[in-house]
C-alpha positions in Angstrom: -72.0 -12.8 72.4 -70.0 -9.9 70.4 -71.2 -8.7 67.3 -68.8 -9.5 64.3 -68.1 -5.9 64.0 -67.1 -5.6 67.7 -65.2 -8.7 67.4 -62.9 -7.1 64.5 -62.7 -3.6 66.6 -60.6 -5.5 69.6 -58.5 -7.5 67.1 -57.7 -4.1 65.7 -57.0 -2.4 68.9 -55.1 -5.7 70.1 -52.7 -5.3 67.1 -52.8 -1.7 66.8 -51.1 -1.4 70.0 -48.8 -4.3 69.9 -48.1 -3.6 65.5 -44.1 -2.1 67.0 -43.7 -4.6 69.0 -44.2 -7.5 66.9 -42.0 -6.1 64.1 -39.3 -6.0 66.6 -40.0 -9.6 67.6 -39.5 -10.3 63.6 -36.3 -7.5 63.3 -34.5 -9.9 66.0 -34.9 -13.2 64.0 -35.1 -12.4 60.6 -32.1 -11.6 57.9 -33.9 -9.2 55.6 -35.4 -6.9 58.0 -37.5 -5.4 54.9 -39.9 -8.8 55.5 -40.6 -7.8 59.3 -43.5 -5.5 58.6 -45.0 -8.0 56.1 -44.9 -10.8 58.6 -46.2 -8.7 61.2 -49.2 -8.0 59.2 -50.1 -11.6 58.2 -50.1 -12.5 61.8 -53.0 -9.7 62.0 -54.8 -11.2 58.8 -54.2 -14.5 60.6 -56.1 -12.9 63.5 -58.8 -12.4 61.8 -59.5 -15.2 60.4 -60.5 -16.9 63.7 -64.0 -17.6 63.6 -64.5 -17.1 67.6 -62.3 -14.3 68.6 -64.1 -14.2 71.9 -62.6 -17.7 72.8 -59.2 -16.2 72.7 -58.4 -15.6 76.7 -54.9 -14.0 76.1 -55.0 -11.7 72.8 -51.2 -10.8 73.5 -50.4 -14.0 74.2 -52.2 -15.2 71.0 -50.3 -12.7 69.2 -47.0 -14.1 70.0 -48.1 -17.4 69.3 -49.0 -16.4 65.7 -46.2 -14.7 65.1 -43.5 -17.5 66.4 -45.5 -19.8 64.5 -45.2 -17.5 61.3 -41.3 -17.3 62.0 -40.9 -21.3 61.9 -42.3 -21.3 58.7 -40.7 -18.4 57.1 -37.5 -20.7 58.5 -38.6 -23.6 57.4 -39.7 -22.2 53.5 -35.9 -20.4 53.4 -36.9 -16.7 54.1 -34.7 -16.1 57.4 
């Protein structure tokens, strides 16, 4: 079992790496291209939020999860 500290260290280095890419995946879908680097950052505070980080298999994956998820509901609430 990771410490919580450890834990946090990956998510960071998980999003650290992939922070470009899942701007671009916001830049693509989004009108007001100012809101892509906000969105990307909630999917990280998102991340860490899960309790068990360790269950996550596929961090990437999860990433793009999160942040499609987050783009249906800035749809759905009228932001893109």
């Amino acid at each position: 079992m990771m410490a919580d500290s450890e834990e946090k260290g990956i998510v960071e280095g998980v999003f650290a790496q992939h922070r470009g890419a899942l701007q671009a995946f916001f830049y693509r879908r989004i009108r007001t291209k100012s809101e892509a680097p906000d969105l990307a950052r909630e999917v990280y505070v998102r991340v860490l939020r899960v309790s068990v980080t360790e269950a996550i298999r596929n961090p990437e994956l999860y990433l793009y999860t999160l942040s499609s998820d987050l783009f249906k509901e800035h749809a759905v609430l009228g932001g893109g």
